[in-house]
TORNUPA-832734 format. One record per residue (C-alpha): chain; x, y, z. Coordinates in pm, whole numbers, plus 50000, padded with zeros to 5 digits. Example, Ala and Ser with C-alpha at 12.3 -4.5 7.8 and 13.67 -1.06 7.14 Angstrom:
<rs>
<r><cadena>A</cadena><X>51230</X><Y>49550</Y><Z>50780</Z></r>
<r><cadena>A</cadena><X>51367</X><Y>49894</Y><Z>50714</Z></r>
</rs>
This chain:
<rs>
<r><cadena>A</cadena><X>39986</X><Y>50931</Y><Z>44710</Z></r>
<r><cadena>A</cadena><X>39727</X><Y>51032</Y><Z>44960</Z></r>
<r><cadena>A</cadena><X>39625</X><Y>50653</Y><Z>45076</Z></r>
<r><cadena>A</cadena><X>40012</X><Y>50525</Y><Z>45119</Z></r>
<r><cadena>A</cadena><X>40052</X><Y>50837</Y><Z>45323</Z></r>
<r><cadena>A</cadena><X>39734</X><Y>50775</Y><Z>45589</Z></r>
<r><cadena>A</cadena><X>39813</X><Y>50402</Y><Z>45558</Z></r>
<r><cadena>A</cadena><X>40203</X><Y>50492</Y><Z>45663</Z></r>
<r><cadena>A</cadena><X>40078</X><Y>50787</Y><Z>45910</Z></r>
<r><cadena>A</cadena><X>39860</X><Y>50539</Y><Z>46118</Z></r>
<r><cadena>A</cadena><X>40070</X><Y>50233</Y><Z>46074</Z></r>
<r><cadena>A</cadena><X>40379</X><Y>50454</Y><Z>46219</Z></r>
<r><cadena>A</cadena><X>40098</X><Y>50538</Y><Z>46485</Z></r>
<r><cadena>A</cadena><X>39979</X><Y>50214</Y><Z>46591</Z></r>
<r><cadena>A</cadena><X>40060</X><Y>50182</Y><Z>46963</Z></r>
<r><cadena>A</cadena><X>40079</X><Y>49730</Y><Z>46867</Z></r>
<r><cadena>A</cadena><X>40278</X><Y>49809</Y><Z>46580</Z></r>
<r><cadena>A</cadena><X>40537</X><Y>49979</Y><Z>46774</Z></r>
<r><cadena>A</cadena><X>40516</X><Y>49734</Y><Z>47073</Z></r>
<r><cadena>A</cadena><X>40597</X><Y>49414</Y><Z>46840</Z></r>
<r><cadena>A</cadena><X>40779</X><Y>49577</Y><Z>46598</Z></r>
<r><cadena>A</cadena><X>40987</X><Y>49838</Y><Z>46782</Z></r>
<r><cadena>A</cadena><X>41006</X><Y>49793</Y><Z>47150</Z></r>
<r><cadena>A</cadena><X>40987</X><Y>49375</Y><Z>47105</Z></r>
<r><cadena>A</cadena><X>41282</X><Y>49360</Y><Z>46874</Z></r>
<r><cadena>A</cadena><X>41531</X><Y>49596</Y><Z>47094</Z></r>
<r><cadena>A</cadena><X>41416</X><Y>49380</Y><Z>47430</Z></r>
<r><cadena>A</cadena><X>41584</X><Y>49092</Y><Z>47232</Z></r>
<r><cadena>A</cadena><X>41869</X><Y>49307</Y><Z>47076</Z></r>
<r><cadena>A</cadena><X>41922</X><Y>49416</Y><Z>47462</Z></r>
<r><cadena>A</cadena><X>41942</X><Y>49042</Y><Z>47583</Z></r>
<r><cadena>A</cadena><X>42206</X><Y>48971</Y><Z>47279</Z></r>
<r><cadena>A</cadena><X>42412</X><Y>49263</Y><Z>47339</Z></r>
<r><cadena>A</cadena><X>42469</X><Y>49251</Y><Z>47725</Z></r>
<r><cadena>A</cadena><X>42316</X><Y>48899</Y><Z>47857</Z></r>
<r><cadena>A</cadena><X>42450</X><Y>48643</Y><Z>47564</Z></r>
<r><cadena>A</cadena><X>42769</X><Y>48795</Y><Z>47487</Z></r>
<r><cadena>A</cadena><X>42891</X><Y>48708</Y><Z>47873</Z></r>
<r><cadena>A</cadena><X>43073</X><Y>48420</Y><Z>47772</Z></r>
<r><cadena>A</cadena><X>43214</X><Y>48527</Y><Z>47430</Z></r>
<r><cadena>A</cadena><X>43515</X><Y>48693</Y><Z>47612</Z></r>
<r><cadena>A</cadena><X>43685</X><Y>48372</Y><Z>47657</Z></r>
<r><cadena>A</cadena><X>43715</X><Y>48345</Y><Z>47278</Z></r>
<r><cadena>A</cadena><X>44003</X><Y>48491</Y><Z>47142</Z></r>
<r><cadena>A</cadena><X>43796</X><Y>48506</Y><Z>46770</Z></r>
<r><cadena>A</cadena><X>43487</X><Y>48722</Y><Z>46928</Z></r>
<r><cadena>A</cadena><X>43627</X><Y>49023</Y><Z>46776</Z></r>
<r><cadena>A</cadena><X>43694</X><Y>48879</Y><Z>46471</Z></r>
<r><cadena>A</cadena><X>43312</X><Y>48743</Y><Z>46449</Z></r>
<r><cadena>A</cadena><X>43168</X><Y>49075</Y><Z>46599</Z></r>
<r><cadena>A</cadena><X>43003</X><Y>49234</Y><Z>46282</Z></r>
<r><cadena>A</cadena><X>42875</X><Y>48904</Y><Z>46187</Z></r>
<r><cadena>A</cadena><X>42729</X><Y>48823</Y><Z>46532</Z></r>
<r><cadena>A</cadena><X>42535</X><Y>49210</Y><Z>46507</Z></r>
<r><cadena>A</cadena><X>42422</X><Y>49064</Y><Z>46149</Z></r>
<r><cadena>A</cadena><X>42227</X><Y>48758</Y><Z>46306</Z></r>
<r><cadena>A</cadena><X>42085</X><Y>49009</Y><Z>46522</Z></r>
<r><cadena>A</cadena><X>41975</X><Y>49282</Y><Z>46280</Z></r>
<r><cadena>A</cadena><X>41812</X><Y>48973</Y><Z>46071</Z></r>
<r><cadena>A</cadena><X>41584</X><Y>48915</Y><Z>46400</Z></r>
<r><cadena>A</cadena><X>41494</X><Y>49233</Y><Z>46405</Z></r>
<r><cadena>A</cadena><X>41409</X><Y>49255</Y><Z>46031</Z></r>
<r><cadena>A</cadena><X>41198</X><Y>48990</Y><Z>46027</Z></r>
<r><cadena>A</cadena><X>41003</X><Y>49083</Y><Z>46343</Z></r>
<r><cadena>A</cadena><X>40939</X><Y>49502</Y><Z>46210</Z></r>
<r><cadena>A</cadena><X>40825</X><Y>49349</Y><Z>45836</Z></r>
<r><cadena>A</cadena><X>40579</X><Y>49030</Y><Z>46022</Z></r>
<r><cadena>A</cadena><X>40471</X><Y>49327</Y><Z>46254</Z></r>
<r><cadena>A</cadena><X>40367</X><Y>49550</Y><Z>46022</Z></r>
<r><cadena>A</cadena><X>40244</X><Y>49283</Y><Z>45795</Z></r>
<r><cadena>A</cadena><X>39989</X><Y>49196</Y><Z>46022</Z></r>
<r><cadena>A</cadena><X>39895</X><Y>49553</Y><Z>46074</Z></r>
<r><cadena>A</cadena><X>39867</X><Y>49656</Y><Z>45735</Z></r>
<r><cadena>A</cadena><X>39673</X><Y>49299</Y><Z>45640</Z></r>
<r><cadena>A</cadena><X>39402</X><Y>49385</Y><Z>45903</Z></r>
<r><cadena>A</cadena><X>39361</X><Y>49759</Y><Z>45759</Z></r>
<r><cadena>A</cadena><X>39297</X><Y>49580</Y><Z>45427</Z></r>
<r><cadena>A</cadena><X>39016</X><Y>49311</Y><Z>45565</Z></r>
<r><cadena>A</cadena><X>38847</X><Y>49554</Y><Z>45715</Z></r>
<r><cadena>A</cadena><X>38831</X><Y>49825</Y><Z>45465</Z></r>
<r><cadena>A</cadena><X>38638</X><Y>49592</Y><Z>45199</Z></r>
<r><cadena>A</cadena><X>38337</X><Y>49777</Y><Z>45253</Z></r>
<r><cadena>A</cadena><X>38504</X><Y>50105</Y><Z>45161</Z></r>
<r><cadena>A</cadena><X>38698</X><Y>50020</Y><Z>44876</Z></r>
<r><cadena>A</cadena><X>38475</X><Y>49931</Y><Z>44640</Z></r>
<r><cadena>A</cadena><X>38269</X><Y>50158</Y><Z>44687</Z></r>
<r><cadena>A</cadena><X>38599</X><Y>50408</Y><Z>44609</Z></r>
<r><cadena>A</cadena><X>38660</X><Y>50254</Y><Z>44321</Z></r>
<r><cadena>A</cadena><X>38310</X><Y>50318</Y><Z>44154</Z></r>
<r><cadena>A</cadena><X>38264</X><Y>50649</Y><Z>44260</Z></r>
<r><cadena>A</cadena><X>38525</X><Y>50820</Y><Z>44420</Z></r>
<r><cadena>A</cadena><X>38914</X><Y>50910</Y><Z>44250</Z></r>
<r><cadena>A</cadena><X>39077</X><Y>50535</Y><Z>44384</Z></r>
<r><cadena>A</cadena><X>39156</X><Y>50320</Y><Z>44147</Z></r>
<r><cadena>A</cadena><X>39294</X><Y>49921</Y><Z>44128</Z></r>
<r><cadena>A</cadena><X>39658</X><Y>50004</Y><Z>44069</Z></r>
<r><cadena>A</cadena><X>39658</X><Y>50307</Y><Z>44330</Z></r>
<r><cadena>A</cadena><X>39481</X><Y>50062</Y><Z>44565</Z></r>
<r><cadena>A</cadena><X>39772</X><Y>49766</Y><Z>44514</Z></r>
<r><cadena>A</cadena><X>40036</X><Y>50017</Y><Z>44468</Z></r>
<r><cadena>A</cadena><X>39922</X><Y>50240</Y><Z>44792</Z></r>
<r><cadena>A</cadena><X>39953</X><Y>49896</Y><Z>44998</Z></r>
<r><cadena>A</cadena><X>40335</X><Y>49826</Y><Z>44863</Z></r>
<r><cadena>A</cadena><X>40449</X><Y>50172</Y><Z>44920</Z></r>
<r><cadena>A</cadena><X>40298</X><Y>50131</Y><Z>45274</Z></r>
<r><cadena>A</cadena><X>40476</X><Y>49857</Y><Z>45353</Z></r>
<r><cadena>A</cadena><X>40801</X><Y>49962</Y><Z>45189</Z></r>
<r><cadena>A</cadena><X>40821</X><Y>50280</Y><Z>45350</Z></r>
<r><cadena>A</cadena><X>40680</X><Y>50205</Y><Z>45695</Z></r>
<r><cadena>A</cadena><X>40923</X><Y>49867</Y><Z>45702</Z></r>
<r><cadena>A</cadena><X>41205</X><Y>50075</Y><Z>45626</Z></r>
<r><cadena>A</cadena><X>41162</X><Y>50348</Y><Z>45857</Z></r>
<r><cadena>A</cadena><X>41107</X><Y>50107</Y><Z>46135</Z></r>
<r><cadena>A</cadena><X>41429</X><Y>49927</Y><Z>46033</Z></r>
<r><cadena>A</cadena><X>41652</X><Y>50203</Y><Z>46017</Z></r>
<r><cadena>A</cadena><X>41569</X><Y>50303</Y><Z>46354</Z></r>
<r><cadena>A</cadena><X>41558</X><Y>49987</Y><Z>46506</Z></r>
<r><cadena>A</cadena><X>41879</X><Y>49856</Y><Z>46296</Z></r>
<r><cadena>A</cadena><X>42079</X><Y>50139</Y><Z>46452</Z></r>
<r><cadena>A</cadena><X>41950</X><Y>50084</Y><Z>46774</Z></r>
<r><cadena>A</cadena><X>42096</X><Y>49732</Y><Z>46735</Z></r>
<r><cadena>A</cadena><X>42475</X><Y>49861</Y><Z>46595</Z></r>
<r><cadena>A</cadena><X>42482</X><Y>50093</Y><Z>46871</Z></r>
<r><cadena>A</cadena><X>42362</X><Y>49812</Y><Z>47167</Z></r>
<r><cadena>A</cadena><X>42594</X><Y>49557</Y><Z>47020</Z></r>
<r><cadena>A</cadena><X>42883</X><Y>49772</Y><Z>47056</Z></r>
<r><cadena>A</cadena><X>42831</X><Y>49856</Y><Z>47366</Z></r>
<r><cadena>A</cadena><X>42715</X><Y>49542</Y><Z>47440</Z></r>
<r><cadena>A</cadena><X>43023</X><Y>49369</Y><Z>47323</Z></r>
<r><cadena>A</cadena><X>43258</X><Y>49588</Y><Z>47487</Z></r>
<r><cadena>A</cadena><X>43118</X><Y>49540</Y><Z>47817</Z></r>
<r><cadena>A</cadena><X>43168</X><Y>49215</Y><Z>47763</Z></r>
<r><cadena>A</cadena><X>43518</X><Y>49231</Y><Z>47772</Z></r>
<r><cadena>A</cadena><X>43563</X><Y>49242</Y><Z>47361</Z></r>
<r><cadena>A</cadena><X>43694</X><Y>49516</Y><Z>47246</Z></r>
<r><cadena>A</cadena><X>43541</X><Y>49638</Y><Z>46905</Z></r>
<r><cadena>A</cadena><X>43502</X><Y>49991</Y><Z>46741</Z></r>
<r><cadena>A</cadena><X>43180</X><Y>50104</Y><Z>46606</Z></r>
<r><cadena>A</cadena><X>43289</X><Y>50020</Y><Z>46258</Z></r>
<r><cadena>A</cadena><X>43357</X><Y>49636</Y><Z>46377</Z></r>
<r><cadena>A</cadena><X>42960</X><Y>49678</Y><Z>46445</Z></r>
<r><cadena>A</cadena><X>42887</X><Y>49890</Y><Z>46162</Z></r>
<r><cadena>A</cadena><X>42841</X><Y>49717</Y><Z>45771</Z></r>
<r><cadena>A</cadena><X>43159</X><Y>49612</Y><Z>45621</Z></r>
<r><cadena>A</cadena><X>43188</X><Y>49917</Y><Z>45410</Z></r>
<r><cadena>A</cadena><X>42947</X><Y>50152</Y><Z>45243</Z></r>
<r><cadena>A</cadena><X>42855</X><Y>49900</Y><Z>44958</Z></r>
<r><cadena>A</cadena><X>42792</X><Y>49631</Y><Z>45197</Z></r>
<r><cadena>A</cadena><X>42555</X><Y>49881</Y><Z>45390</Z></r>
<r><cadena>A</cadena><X>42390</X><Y>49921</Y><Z>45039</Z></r>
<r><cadena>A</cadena><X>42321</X><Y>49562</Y><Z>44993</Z></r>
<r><cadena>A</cadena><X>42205</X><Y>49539</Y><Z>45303</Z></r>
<r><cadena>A</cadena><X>41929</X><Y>49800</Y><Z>45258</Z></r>
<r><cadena>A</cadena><X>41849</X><Y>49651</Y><Z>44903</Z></r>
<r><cadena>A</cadena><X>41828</X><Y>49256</Y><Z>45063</Z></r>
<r><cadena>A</cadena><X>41596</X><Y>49445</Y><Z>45320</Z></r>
<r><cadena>A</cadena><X>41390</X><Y>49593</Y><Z>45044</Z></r>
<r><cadena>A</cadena><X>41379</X><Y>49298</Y><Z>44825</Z></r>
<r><cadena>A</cadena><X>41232</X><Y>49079</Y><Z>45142</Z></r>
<r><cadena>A</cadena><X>40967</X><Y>49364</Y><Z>45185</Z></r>
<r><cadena>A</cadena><X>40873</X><Y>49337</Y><Z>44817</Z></r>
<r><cadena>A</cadena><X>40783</X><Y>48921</Y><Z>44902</Z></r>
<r><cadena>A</cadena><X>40618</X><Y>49015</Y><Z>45201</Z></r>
<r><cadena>A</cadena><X>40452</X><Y>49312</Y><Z>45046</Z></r>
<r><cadena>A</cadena><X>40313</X><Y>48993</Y><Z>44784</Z></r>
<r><cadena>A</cadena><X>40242</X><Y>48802</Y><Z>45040</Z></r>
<r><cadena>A</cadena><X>40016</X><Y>49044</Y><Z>45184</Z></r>
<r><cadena>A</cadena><X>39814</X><Y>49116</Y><Z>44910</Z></r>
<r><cadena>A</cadena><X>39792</X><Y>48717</Y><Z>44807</Z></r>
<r><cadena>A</cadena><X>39640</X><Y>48706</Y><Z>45191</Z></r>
<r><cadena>A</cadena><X>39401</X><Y>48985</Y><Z>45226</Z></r>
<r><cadena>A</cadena><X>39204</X><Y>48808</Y><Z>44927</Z></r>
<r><cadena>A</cadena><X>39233</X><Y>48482</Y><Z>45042</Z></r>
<r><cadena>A</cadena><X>39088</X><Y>48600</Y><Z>45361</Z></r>
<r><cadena>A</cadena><X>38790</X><Y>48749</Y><Z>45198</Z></r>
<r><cadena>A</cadena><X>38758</X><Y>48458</Y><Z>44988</Z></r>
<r><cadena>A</cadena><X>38703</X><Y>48232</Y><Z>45316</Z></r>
<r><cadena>A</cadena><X>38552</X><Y>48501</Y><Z>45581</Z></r>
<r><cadena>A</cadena><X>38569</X><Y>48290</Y><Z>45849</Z></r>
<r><cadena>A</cadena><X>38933</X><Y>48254</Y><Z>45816</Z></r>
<r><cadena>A</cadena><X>38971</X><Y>48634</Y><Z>45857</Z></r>
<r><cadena>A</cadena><X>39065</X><Y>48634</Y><Z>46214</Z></r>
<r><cadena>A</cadena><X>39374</X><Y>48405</Y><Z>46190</Z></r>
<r><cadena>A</cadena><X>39465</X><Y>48501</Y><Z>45846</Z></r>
<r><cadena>A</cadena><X>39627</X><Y>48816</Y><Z>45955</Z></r>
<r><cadena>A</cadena><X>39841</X><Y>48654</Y><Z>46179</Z></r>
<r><cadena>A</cadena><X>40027</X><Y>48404</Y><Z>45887</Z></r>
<r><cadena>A</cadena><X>40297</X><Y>48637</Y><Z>45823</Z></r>
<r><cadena>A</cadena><X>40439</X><Y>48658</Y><Z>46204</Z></r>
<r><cadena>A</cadena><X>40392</X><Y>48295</Y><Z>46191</Z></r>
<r><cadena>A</cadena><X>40615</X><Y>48204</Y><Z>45901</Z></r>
<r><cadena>A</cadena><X>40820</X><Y>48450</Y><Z>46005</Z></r>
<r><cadena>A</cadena><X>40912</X><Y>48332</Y><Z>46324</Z></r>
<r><cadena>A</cadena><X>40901</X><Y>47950</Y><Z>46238</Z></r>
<r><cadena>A</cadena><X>41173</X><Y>47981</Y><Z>45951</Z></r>
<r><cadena>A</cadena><X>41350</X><Y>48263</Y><Z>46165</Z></r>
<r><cadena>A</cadena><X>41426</X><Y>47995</Y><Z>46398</Z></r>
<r><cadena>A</cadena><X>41487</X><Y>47698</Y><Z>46166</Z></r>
<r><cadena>A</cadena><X>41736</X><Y>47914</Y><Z>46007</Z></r>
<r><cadena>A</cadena><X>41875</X><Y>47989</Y><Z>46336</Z></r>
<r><cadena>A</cadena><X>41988</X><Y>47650</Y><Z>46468</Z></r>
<r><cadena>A</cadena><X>41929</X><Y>47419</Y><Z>46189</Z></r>
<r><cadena>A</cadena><X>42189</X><Y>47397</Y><Z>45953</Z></r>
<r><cadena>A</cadena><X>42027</X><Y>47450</Y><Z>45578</Z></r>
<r><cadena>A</cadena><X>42138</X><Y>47246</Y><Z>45213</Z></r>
<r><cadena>A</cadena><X>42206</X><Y>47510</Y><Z>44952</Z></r>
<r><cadena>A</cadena><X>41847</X><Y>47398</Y><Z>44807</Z></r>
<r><cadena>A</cadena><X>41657</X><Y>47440</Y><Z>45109</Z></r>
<r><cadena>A</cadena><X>41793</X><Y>47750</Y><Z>45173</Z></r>
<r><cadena>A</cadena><X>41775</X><Y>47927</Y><Z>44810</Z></r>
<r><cadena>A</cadena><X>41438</X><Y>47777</Y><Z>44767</Z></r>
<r><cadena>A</cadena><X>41280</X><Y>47900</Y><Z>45098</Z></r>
<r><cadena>A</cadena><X>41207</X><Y>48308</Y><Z>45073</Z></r>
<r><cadena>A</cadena><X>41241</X><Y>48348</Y><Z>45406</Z></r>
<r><cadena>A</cadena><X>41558</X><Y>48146</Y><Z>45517</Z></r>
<r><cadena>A</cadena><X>41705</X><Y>48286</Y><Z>45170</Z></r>
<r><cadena>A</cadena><X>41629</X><Y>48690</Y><Z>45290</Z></r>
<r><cadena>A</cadena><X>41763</X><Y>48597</Y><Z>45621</Z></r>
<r><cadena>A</cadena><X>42066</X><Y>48488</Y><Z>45452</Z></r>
<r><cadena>A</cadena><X>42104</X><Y>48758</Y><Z>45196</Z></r>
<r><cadena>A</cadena><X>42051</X><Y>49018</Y><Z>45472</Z></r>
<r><cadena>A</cadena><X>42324</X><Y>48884</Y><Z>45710</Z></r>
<r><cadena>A</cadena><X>42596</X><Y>48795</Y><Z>45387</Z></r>
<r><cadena>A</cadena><X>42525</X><Y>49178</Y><Z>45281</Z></r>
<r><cadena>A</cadena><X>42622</X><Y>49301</Y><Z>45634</Z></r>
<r><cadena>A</cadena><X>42908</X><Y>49119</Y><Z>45739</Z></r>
<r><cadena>A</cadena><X>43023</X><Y>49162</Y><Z>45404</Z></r>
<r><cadena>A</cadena><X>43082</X><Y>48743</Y><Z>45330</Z></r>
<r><cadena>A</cadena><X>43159</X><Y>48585</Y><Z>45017</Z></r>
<r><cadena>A</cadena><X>42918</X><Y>48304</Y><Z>45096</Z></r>
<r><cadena>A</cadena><X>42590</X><Y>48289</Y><Z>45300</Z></r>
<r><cadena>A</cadena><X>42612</X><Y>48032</Y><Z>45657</Z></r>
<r><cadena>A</cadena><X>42415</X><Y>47720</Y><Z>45685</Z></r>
<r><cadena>A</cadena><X>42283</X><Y>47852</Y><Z>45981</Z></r>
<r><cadena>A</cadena><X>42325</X><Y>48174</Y><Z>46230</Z></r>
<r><cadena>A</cadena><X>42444</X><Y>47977</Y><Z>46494</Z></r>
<r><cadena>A</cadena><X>42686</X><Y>47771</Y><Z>46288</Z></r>
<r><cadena>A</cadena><X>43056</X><Y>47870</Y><Z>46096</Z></r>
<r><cadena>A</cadena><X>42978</X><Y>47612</Y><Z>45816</Z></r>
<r><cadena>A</cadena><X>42933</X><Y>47805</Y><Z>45479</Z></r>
<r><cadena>A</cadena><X>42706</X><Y>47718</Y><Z>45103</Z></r>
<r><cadena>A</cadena><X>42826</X><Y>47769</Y><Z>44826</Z></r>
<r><cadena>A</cadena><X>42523</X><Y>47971</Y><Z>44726</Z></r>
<r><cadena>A</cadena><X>42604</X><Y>48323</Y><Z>44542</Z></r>
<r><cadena>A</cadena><X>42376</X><Y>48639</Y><Z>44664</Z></r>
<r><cadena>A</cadena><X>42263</X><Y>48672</Y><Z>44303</Z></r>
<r><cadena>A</cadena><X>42103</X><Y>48330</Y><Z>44322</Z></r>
<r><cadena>A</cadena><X>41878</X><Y>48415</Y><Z>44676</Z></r>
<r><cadena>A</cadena><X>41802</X><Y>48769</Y><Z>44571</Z></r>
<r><cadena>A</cadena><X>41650</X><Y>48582</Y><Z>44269</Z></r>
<r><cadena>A</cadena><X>41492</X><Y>48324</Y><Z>44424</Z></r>
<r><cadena>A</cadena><X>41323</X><Y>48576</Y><Z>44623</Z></r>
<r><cadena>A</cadena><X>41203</X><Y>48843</Y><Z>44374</Z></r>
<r><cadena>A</cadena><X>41061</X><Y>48544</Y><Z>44225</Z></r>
<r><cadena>A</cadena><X>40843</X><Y>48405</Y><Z>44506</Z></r>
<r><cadena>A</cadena><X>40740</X><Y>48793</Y><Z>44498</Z></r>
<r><cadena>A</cadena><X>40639</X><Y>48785</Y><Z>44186</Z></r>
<r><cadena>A</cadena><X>40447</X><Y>48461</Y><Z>44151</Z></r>
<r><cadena>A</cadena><X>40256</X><Y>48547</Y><Z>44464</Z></r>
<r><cadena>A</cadena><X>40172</X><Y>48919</Y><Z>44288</Z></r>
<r><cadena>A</cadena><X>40092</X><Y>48710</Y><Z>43986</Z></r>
<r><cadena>A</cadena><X>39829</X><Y>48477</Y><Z>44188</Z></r>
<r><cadena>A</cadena><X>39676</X><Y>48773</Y><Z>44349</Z></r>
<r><cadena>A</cadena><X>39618</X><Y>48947</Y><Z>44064</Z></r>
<r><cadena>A</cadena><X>39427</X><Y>48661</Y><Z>43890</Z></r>
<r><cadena>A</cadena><X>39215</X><Y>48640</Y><Z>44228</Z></r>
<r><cadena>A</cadena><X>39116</X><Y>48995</Y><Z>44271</Z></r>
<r><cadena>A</cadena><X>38850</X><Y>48973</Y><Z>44004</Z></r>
<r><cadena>A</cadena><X>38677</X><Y>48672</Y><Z>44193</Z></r>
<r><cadena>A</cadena><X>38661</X><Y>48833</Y><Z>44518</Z></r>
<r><cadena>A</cadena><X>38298</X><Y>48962</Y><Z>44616</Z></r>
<r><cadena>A</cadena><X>38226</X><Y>49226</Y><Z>44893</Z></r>
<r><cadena>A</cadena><X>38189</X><Y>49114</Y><Z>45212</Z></r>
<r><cadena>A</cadena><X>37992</X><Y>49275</Y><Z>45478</Z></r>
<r><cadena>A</cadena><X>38160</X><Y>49367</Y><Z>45789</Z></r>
<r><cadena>A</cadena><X>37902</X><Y>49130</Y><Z>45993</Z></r>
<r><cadena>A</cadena><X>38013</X><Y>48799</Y><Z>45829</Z></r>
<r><cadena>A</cadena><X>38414</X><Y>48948</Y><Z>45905</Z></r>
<r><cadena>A</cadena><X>38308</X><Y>49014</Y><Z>46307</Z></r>
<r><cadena>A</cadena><X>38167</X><Y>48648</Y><Z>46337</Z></r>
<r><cadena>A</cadena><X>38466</X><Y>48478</Y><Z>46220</Z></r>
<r><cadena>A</cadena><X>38611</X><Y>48646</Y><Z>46533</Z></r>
</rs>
């Protein structure tokens, strides 16, 4: 598809995009991997909690690519109203190549930025760790096994698809309420970073974190690397829920789908919007 392509192409391209979503995450995966792990060689269970300490880590760094990019793509989107519909009339684009361009976009472009940036983290944290003074292979860094590195890629993909939603949901809302469209963008970084933190130090119920999309990918993303049977309470604490994968992989294809579901019964209400009314809400 011609439009995911350009829309992946520039993203990829996108000097802010790389900055917050590459270079930002592996300043923080540096501090983790040879600043904080200074006083984990006293422990004599660091080893043993190695892979699962590079799984809080490479949760950070998920969230921050997919609210990076997120941000990007929801811009591109605001700001190409007064192309798209004229598109639709009278060029080749059409609704579902629009919507489906958008989630390829931010599948592929999310993923790509992931993989790079998640092996950046395995490799830092092993050498990180070992510097340290705790001795760990690459494989104590590395995914449990090869199905646990598949689960991890499909928890990644799953919390793309919600954010992917999300997006969509919040590029009509902002043309629905123009003067919003200058803060709008920024929603996904926001929630991103707010729950990213709440799941880091405060420790969740099994509700509150099954319910929450966002605590429940962070979860699912860390179980699936470390290879647990059951998801923390919180990154920073040993405590355990009894809450099964299934169950937050669930909860979070269906956020994804009732947002799709509520943006799809608002795209017919949204009217064009010229691009003077979006510059004054700056």
């Amino acid at each position: 598809m011609g439009l995911a392509r350009y829309l992946v192409v520039r993203t990829l391209k996108n000097r802010w995009v790389l900055l917050w979503g590459g270079l930002w995450p592996l300043f923080w995966v540096a501090m983790g991997a040879f600043i904080f792990t200074k006083g984990f060689a006293k422990s004599p269970y660091a080893a043993q909690y190695a892979r699962s300490y590079v799984a809080g880590w490479l949760d950070g760094v998920v969230i921050t690519v997919v609210a990076a990019v997120s941000v990007a793509l929801l811009y591109s989107m605001i700001y190409s109203t007064a192309a798209v519909p004229y598109l639709l009339r009278f060029g080749r684009l059409r609704p579902l190549k629009y919507v489906a361009s958008y989630y390829g976009a931010m599948f592929t472009t999310s993923l790509i930025l992931v993989a790079a940036v998640g092996a950046a983290n395995w490799l830092l944290m092993w050498r990180g760790l070992n510097d340290s003074g705790i001795s760990v292979s690459l494989a104590d860094a590395a995914p449990k096994d090869a199905l646990a590195l598949l689960h991890t890629a499909g928890a990644v993909a799953v919390f793309t698809a919600f954010a992917a939603a999300l997006l969509f949901l919040l590029s009509l809302l902002a043309l629905k309420a123009v003067k919003a469209a200058s803060w709008l963008p920024f929603t996904p970084l926001i929630f991103n970073m707010l729950f990213y933190f709440s799941y880091l130090y405060v420790e969740q119920s099994p509700l509150s974190l099954a319910a929450n999309p966002f605590t429940a990918a962070q979860a699912l993303i860390i179980t699936a690397y470390a290879g647990l049977e059951r998801p923390y309470a919180a990154i920073a604490s040993s405590n355990t829920l009894d809450v099964p994968a299934w169950a937050l992989a669930t909860s979070i294809s269906g956020w994804a789908a009732a947002l799709s579901l509520a943006a799809a019964l608002l795209v017919s209400k949204v009217r064009y919007a010229p691009p003077e009314l979006l510059r004054e809400g700056i």
